[in-house]
C-alpha positions as CSV (number, residue, x, y, z in Angstrom):
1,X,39.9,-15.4,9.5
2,X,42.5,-12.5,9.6
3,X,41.2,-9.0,12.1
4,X,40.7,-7.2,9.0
5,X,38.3,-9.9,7.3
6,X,36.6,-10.1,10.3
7,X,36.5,-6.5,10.3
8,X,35.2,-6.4,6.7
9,X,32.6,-9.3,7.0
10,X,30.8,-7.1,9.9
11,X,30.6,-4.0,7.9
12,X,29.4,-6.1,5.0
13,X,26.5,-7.6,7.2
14,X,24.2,-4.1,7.4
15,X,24.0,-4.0,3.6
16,X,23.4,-7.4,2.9
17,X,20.5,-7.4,5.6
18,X,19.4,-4.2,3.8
19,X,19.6,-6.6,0.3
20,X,17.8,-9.5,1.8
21,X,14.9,-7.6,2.9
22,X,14.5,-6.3,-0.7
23,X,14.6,-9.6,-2.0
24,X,12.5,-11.1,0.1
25,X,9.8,-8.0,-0.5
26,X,10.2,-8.7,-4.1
27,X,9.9,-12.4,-3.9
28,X,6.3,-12.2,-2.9
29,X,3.4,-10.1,-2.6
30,X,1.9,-11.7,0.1
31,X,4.0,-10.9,3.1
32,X,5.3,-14.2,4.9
33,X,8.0,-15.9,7.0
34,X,10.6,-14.3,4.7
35,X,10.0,-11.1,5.1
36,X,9.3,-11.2,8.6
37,X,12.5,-12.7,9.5
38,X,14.1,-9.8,7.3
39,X,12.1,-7.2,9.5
40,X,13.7,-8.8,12.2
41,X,17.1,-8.7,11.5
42,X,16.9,-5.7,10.2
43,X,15.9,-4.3,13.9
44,X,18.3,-6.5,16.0
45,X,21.0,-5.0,14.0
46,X,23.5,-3.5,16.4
47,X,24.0,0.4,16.2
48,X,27.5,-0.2,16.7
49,X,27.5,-2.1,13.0
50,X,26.3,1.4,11.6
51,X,28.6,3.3,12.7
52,X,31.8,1.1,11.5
53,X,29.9,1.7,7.8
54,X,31.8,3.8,5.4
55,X,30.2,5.8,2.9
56,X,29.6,4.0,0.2
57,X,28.3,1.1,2.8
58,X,26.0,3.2,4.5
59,X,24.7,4.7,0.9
60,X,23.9,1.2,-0.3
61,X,22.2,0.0,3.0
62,X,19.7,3.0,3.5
63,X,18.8,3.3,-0.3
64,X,17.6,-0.6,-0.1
65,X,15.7,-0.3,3.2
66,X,14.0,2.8,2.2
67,X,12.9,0.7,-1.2
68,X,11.9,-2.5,0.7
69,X,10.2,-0.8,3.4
70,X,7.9,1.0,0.9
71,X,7.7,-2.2,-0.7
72,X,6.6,-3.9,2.2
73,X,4.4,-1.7,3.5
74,X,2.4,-0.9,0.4
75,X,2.7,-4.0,-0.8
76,X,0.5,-5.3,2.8
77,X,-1.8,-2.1,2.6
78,X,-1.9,-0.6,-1.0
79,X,-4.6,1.8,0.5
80,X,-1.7,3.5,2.5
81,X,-0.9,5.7,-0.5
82,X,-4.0,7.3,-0.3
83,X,-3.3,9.7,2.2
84,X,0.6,9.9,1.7
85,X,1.8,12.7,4.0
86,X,0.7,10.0,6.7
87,X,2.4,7.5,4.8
88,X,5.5,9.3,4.6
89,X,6.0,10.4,8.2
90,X,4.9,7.7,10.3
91,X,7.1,4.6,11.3
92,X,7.7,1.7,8.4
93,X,10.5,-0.1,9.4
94,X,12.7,-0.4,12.1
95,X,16.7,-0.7,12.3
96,X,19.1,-1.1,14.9
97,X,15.9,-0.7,17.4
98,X,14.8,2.3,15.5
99,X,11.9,3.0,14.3
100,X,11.9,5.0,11.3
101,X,9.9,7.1,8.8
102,X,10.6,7.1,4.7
103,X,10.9,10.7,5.6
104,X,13.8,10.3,8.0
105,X,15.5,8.1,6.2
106,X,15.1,9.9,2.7
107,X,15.2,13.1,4.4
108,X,17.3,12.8,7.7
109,X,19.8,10.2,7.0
110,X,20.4,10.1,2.7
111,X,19.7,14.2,2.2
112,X,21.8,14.6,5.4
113,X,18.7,16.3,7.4
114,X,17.3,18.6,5.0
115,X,13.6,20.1,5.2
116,X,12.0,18.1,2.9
117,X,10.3,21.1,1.4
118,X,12.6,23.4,1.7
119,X,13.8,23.1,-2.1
120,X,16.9,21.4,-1.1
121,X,17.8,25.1,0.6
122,X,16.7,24.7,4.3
123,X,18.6,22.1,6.7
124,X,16.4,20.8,9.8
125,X,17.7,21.8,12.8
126,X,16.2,19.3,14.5
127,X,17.2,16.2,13.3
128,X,16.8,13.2,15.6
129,X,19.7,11.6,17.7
130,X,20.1,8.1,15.4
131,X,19.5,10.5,11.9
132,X,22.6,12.5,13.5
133,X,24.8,9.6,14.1
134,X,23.8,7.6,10.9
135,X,23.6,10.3,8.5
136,X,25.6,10.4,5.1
137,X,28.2,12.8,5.6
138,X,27.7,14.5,1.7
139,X,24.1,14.9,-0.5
140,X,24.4,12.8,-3.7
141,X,21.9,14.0,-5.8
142,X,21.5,10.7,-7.5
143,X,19.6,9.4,-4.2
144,X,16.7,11.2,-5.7
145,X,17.0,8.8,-9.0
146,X,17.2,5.5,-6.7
147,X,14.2,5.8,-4.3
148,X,11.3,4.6,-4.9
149,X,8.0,5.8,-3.3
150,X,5.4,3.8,-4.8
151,X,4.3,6.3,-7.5
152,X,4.0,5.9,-11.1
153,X,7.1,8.7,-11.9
154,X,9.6,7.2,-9.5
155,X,12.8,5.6,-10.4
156,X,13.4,2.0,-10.6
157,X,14.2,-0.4,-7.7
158,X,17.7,-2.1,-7.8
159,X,19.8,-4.0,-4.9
160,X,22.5,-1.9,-4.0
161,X,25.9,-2.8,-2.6
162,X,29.0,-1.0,-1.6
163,X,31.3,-2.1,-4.1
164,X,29.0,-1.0,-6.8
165,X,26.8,1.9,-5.6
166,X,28.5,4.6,-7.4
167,X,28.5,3.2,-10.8
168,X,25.1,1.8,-10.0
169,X,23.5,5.1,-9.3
170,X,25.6,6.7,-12.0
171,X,23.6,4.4,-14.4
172,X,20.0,5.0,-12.5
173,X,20.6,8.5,-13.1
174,X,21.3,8.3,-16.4
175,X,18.3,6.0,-17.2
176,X,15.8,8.0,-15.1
177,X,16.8,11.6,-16.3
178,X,16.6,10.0,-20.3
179,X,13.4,8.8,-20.0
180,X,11.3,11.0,-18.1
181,X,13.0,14.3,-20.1
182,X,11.3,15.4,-23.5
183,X,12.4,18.2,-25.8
184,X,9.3,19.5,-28.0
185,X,9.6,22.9,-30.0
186,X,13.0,24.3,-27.9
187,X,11.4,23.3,-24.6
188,X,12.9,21.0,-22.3
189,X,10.4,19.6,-20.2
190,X,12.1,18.1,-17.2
191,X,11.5,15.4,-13.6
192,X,9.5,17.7,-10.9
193,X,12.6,16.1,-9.0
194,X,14.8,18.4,-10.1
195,X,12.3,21.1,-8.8
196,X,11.5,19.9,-5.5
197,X,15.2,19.4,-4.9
198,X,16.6,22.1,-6.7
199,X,19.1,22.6,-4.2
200,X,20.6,19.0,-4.0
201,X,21.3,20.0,-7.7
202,X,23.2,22.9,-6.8
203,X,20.6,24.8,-8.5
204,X,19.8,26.1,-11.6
205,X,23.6,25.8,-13.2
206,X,24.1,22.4,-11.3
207,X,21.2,21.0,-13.2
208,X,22.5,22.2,-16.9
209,X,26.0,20.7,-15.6
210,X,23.8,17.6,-14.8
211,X,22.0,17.1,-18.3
212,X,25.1,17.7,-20.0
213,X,27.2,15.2,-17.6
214,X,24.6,12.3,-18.7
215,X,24.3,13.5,-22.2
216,X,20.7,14.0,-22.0
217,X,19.8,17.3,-23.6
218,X,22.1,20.4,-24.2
219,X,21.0,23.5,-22.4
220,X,22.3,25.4,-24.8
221,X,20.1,24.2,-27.5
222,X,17.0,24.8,-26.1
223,X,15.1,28.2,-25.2
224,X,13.2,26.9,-22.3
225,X,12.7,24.3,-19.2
226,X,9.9,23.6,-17.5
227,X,8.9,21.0,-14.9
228,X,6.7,17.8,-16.0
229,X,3.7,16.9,-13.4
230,X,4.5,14.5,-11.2
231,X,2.2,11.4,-11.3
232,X,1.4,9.7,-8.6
233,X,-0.8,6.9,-9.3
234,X,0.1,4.4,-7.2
235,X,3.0,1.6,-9.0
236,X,4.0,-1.7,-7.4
237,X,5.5,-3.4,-10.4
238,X,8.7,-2.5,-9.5
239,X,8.5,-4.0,-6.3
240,X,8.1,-7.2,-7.8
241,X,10.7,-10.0,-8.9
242,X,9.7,-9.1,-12.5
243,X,10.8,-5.6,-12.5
244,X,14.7,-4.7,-12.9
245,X,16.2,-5.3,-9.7
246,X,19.2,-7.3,-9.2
C-alpha cells in the first residue's frame, strides 16, 4: 500500500464507522452486541482521524452519527421523546472520547455553532473546544433535510458517504421539500424548517431561490407562504431496515 492509500484508507475509516453504527441501529430494535461494538468504535476513534477529514468526509460522518445516535437511543428508551429539550441536550453518543449532545452535533459541529434558536441569525460564542476543532467549515442548508430527530415530519434516514454526499443530499432535499410543501388557493404552505432556520436559507430570497432550484413551486405564482405545523409524534420507522436507507 502506497502513502497516499494509506492516507486515504484512514480518512475513510471515521465515516465508515459512522455507516456501521447506522446499520447496525437499523438492523435491530433490540440493541445488542452489534451496536455495542459500534458505540465503541465510534468512541476509541482517534481525534487525530477527525481532523485529517475533508469536508465532504466530515459532512457524511456527523450526519450518520447524529441519525444512529437518535436511533439508538430512542430506539432503547422510546419514552425519551417525551420531554425532548432533555433529549436533545444531554449526552447520546460518544466520539473520539467525546461525549456529545444531538444539539452539538446538529447545532455545534453541522450548523458550524449556531444558536439553535436564533433563526439561523445568532452564532454561539461559546462553542465547545472538540465542536471548534471538528466543526464544518460552511452551513449546507441541506443538513436540515438529512437529520432525523425521531419525529413524524423529519426527513428520511440514509447512509451517507463522502463520495456521494453532495448528490445524496441534493436528492433528500429535493424529496423532502416536494412532499412536505402544498399549494392550495395561491398559498404555499411550506416545512417549519425553513422557519426555524430561516437564516441557513439565506432568508427570505434564499428560500424562493431554493424552491425554484428543486423545482418545487414557483414563488412567483403564488400570493402567499405560510409555515405548516410541525408534527412531532414520535416515528421510528425510519430507523428500521425497512425504511429507505442504503
Amino acid at each position: 500500500m502506497t502513502a497516499s492509500q494509506s492516507k486515504s484508507a484512514s480518512d475513510s475509516a471515521p465515516v465508515e464507522e459512522s455507516r456501521r453504527f447506522l446499520r447496525a441501529v437499523r438492523a435491530g430494535s433490540d440493541g445488542g452486541p452489534d451496536r455495542e461494538a459500534a458505540r465503541e468504535r465510534l468512541a476509541g476513534l482517534d481525534q487525530r482521524d477527525l481532523d485529517r477529514l475533508g469536508p465532504d468526509e466530515r459532512l457524511a460522518l456527523w450526519l450518520n452519527v447524529y441519525n444512529a445516535a437518535t436511533g439508538d437511543a430512542l430506539l432503547s428508551d422510546p419514552a425519551q421523546f417525551d420531554d425532548r429539550r432533555r433529549f436533545f441536550s444531554k449526552p447520546v453518543v460518544t466520539v473520539a472520547g467525546e461525549d456529545l449532545s444531538l444539539d452539538a452535533i446538529e447545532h455545534g459541529v453541522l450548523r458550524g455553532s449556531q444558536w439553535k434558536y436564533g433563526l439561523g441569525y445568532v452564532p454561539n460564542p461559546f462553542p465547545s473546544g472538540f465542536v471548534r476543532r471538528h466543526r464544518l467549515p460552511e452551513r449546507d442548508f441541506r443538513i436540515h433535510f438529512a437529520v432525523n430527530c425521531g419525529a413524524a415530519s423529519c426527513p428520511a434516514v440514509l447512509a451517507y458517504d463522502a463520495e456521494s454526499v453532495d448528490a445524496d443530499l441534493d436528492a433528500a432535499a429535493e424529496r423532502y421539500l416536494r412532499s412536505e410543501t402544498v399549494v392550495e388557493d395561491g398559498t404555499a404552505y411550506l416545512p417549519r424548517l425553513l422557519l426555524w432556520y430561516r437564516g441557513d436559507f439565506g432568508g427570505g430570497s434564499g428560500i424562493r431561490r431554493i424552491l425554484r432550484e428543486y423545482d418545487v413551486v414557483d414563488p412567483d405564482e403564488v400570493s402567499r407562504v405560510r409555515y405548516r405545523e410541525y408534527d412531532w409524534s414520535l416515528a421510528l420507522d425510519a430507523f428500521r431496515e425497512r425504511g429507505p436507507a442504503q
